[in-house]
N, C-alpha and C positions, 0 to 999 in steps of 0.2 A: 504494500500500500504506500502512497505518496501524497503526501498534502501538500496543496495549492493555496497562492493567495489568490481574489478576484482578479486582480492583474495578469497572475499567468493563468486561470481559466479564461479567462477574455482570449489571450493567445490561442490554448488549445482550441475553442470554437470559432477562430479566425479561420472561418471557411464559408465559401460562395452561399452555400443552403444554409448558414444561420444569419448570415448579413442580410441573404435577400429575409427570410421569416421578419426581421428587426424592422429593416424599411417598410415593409407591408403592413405592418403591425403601427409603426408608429404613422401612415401614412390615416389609419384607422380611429386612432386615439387610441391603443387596445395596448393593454400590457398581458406582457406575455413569456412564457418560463418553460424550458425546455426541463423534464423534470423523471423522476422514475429508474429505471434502469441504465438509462445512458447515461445521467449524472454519477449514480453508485460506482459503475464499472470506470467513468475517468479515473479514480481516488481510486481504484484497484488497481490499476494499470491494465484492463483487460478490454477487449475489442468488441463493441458493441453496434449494433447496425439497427438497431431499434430505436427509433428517436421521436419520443411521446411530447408533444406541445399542449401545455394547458394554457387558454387565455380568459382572460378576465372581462369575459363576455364573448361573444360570438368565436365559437372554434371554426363554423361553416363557414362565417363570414372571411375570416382572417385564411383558411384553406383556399378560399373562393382567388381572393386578394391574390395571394402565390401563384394560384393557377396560371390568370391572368398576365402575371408579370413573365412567367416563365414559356405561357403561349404554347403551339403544340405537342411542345419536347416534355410538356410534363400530362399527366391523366390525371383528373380528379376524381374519385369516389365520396359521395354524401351518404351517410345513414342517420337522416335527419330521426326517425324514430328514439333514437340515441343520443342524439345532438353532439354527434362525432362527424368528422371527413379525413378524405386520407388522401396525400397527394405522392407519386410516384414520379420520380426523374432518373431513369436510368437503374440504376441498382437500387437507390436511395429511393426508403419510405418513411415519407411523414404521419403520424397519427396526431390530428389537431380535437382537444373538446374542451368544452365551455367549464370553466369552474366551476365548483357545483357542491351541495351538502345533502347526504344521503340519510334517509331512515327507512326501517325495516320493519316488515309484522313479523312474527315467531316462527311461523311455518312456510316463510321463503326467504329463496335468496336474493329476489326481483326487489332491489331499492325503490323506494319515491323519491324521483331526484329534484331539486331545485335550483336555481341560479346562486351562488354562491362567490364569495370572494377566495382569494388565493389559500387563505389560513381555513378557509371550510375545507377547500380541496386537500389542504396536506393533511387536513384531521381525519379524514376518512381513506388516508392510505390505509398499505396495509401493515407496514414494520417503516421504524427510522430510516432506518438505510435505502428506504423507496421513496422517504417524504420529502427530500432534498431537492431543491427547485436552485437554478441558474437564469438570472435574468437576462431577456434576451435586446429587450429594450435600448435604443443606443447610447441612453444620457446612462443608464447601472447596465451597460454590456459587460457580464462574467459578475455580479455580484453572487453570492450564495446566499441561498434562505434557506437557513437550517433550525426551523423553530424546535425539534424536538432532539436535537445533538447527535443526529446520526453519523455525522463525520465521528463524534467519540466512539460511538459503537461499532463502525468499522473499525475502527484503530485496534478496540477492547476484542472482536470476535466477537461480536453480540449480537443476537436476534433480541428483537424486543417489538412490542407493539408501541403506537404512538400516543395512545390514548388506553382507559381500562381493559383488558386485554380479555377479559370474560363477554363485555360489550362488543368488541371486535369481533371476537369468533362467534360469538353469538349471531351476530350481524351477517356475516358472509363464513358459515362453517368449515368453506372451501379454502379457505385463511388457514387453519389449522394443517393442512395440508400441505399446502405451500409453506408454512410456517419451517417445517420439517425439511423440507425440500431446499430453499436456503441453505440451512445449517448444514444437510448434507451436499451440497454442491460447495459449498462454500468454507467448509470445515470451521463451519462458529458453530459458539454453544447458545442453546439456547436459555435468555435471561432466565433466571428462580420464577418470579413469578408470572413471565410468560409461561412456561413448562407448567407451573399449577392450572395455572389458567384450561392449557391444553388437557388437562388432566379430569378436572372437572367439566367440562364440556364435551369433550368425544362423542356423547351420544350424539350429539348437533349434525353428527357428520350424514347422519340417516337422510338425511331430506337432501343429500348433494348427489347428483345422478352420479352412475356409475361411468359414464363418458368422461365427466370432470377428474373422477376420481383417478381413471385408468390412464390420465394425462400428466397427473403429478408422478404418480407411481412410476410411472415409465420412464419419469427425467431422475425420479430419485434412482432408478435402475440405473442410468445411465452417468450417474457421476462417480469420481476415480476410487470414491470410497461408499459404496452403496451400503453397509453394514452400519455407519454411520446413522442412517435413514432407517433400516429397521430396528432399530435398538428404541432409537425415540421414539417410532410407532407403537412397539411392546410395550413399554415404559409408559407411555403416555393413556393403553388403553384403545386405541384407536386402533390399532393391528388386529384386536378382537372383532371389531368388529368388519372390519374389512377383509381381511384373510384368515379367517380363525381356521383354518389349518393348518397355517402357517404358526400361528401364535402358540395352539395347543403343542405344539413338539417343544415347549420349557417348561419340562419337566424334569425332573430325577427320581426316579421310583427307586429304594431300596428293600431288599430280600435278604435274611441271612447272612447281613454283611454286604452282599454286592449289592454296586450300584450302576445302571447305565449310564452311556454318556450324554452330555445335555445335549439331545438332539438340534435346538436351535440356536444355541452360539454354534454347535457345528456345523451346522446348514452357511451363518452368517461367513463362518473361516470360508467356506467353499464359495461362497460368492466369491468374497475377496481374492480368491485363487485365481478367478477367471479376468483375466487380464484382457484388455483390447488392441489383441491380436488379430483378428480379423479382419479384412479386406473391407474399406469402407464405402460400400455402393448402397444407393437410396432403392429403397423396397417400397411398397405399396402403402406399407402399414408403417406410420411415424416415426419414418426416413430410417426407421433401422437397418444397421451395414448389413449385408450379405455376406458369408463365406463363402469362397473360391467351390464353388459344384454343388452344397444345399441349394435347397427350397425356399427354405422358411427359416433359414437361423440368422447368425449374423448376433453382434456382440449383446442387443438387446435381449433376443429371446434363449442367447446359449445362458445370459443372467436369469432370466425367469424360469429355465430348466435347472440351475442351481439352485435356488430358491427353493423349487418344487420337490425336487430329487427325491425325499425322506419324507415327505407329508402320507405315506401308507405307513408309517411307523406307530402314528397312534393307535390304530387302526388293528396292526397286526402285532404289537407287543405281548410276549407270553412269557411267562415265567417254568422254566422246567428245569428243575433241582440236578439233571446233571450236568448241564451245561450251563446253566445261569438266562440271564434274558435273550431271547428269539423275538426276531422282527422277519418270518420268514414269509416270503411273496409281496414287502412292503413295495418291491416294486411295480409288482402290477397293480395292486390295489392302490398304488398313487397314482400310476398311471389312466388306471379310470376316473380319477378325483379331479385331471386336469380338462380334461371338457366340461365339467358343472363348474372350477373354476374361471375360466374363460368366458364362459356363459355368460356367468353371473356380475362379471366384472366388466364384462361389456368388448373384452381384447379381441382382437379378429378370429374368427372360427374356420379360418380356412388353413392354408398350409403350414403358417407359425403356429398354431395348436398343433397340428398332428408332429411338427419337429418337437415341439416341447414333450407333448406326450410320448414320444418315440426314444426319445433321449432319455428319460426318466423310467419307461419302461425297461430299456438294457442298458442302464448305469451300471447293473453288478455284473455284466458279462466279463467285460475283460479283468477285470476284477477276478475270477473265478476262476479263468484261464492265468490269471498272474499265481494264482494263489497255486496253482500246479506243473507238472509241467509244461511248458508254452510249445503244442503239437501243433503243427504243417493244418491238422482237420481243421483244429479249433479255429485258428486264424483265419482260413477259410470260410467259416461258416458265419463267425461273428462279421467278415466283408461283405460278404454275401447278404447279411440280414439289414447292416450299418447303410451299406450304398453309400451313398454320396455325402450322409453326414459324416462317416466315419472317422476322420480328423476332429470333428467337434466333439464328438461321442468320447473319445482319446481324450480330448483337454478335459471333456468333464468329471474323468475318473483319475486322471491326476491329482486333479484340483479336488475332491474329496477323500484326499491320502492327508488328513491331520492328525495322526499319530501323534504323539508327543515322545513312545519309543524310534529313536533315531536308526536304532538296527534294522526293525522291521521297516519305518520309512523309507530307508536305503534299498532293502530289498523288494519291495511293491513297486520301485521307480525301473530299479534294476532288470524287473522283469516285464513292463510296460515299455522298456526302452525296445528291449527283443519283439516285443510282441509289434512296435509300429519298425520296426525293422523287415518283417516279415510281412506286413502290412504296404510296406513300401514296394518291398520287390514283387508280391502281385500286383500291384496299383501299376509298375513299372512293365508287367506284363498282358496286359491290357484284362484286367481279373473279368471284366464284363463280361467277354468272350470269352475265359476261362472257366467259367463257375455257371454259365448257363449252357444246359444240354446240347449240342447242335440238333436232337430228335425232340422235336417240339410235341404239343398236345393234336395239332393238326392230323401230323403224320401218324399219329400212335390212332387213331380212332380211324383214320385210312385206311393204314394196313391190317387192323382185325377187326373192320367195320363194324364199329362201335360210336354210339351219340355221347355225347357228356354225359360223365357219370363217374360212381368213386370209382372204380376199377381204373379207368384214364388218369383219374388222380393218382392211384397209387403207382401206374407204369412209370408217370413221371417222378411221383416223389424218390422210387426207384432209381431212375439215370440220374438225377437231381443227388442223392445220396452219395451217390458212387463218386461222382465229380468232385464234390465238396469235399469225400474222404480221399481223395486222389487216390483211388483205385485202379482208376482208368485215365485215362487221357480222354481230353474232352477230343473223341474223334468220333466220324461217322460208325470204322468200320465194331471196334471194341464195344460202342456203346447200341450198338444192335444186336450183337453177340447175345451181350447180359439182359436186353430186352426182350428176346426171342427165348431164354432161357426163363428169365420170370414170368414172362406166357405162357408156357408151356404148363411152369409151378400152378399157374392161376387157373389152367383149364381152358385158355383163350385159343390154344392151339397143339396142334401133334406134332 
């Protein structure tokens, strides 16, 4: 962080789009403050393209104003229902609205808004560090308006509301959210009695649709430390109600002395594991990167398949005296838990679910194969099942190796290293065309004229088998051999 006097914020907004805003504005009588996120991130030193103008009366008017000056090269959009406009120049976009003082009924988040001075506008931010306004005006061009000492609170690591903080969230529940969202993007704590604040309120968050919800979540997924963001969720109460599947795994049950481990700090370690390594290409679904041959992964959803990983644990936890705690099948049973999750939460139901659910589903594979010796089949068949996630799949069985014995960690790595070794040189040998029969289902119902049916299934699960255990070489003439032979077994032929 770096602090500025007015003098040298004057300099930094010494650019063409805030002189012309100034002249427009004083050509108006209108004063006007460029405020919110692009002020916060100056005093961060971090790059913001976001540039929010409140004026002190007409936002339309003074948008209109701009337009005009800047003539074709710029497009205006009105959403007079709002009494916002937004002017675009090239890459740059403006968001202009009227000042303004907001109140609320109990059971929405829909404000009554009214015309307001500059000090209404900053009391209905949402946190200090948002309520910071830069005057744009030419006679105080670069002043700061910091009525609520957000520059301290950047300095401090502080979230804090700007006004009674139970009021706030109460007002806009979708605050609390974001509230969390800051501190985890941003590695601040949040103030004491903001955190109570949040604490007592949680339930507010009921009436906030799940679209809103699945938009915070997704940024808290996506910042350098997402653990950060579910701890305060837990802690605050608000995780129950949002992901209580997620939330239910903090627990410790003890038997006879043993205890399991906390499944949700371990969930949180394995988040943190999953680093943003992946390839960053924009996807359908809220620009999340793509990995190099998935579907549907890419660094956001390989996070929410960490996440999710162990949520069939509560589920399937059992107690048996010779072994201690059993969580046995918690991967399937989590893995059916991730489409009523998605659902419910509003995240897309198309290929990023079925990656997440696919991923969670065989997290223990290689896992099982490490845990033995790592055979030519196995490697095969877990390729064969993985496809195209199968590097994502890898990272995510890494990334929940949080042993705290360093021997055994050594060796779970030791033998994940062979296993994408072995992984690599089918990939290198085109496994596609390795690991699929070249005597298809077609040909098998041709040659012992037969319609769909399980028998065809099993001819191929048959050659399907054989390949996968490298038996045979995926050739025509070996693998009609052993299909003529298991016809024969079957009764299908003499």
């Amino acid at each position: 962080m770096k602090l500025y006097s007015d003098d040298e914020l004057a300099e930094i907004l010494d650019k063409p789009i805030f002189h012309l805003i100034s002249d427009a504005a004083d050509r108006l009588g209108l004063e006007c403050y460029v405020v919110g996120g692009y002020v916060r991130d100056i005093f961060l030193e971090r790059p913001s393209s976001d540039i929010d103008v409140v004026v002190v009366g007409s936002g339309i008017a003074l948008a209109t104003e701009l337009k005009q000056t800047l003539g074709k090269k710029a497009h205006l959009s009105v959403f007079r229902n709002f009494g916002t406009a937004q002017v675009k120049i090239g890459k740059t976009e403006v968001e202009f609205v009227g000042a303004r003082r907001e109140s609320y009924s109990h059971d929405s988040r829909k404000p009554i808004v009214e015309d307001g001075t500059l000090e209404d506008d900053q009391n209905r931010r949402d946190f200090t560090i948002n309520a910071m306004a830069i005057c744009l005006n030419r006679e105080r061009f670069g002043e700061l308006v910091d009525p609520f000492n957000g520059l301290a609170d950047l300095e401090d690591g502080i979230i804090a509301t700007p006004l009674d903080p139970e009021i706030t969230f109460s007002d806009d529940p979708l605050r609390m959210m974001r509230c969390i969202r800051f501190a985890t993007q941003l590695n601040f704590q949040i103030e004491d009695e903001t955190f109570e604040a949040l604490q007592r309120m949680a339930d507010r968050i009921k009436i906030v649709s799940g679209e809103r919800i699945e938009v915070e979540m997704n940024k808290i997924m996506m910042a350098p430390h997402p653990s950060i963001g579910f701890e305060y969720l837990q802690r605050s109460g608000l995780l129950q109600l949002i992901l209580p599947e997620v939330a239910a795994l903090d627990i410790v049950e003890q038997k006879n002395g043993r205890a399991h481990k906390n499944n949700f700090y371990h969930t949180l370690e394995v988040l943190e594991n999953i680093k943003p390594t992946t390839q960053r290409v924009k996807s359908d679904s809220n620009q999340a990167p793509l990995p190099s041959g998935g579907v549907g992964g890419g660094l956001l959803w390989l996070r929410w398949a960490a996440l999710l990983h162990d949520i069939g644990k509560t589920k399937t936890k059992r107690w048996d005296p010779a072994i201690g705690w059993t969580f046995h099948n918690h991967n399937i049973v989590g893995a059916k838990m991730v489409q009523q999750i998605f659902r419910r939460m509003k995240l897309p139901m198309g290929a990023e679910m079925k990656y997440v659910q696919k991923l969670v589903d065989m997290h223990m594979r290689p896992q099982v194969i490490a845990d033995n010796e790592v055979t030519d089949s196995a490697v095969r068949r877990l390729l064969n099942d993985a496809g195209d996630d199968i590097d994502d799949l890898m990272t995510l069985c890494e990334a929940d190796i949080t042993s705290k014995n360093e021997v055994k960690k050594k060796m779970f790595l030791e033998n994940f290293r062979i296993v994408r070794e072995k992984l690599t040189d089918l990939k290198e040998k085109d496994y596609k065309r390795l690991l699929q029969p070249v005597i298809d289902g077609n040909e098998i119902m041709e040659m012992f004229h037969l319609q769909p049916s399980r028998e065809v299934g099993t001819l191929k699960q048959y050659l399907k088998d054989a390949v996968l255990d490298n038996r045979v070489e995926n050739e025509r003439e070996p693998l009609m051999q052993l299909l003529l032979q298991k016809a024969r077994e079957m009764g299908l032929t003499k």
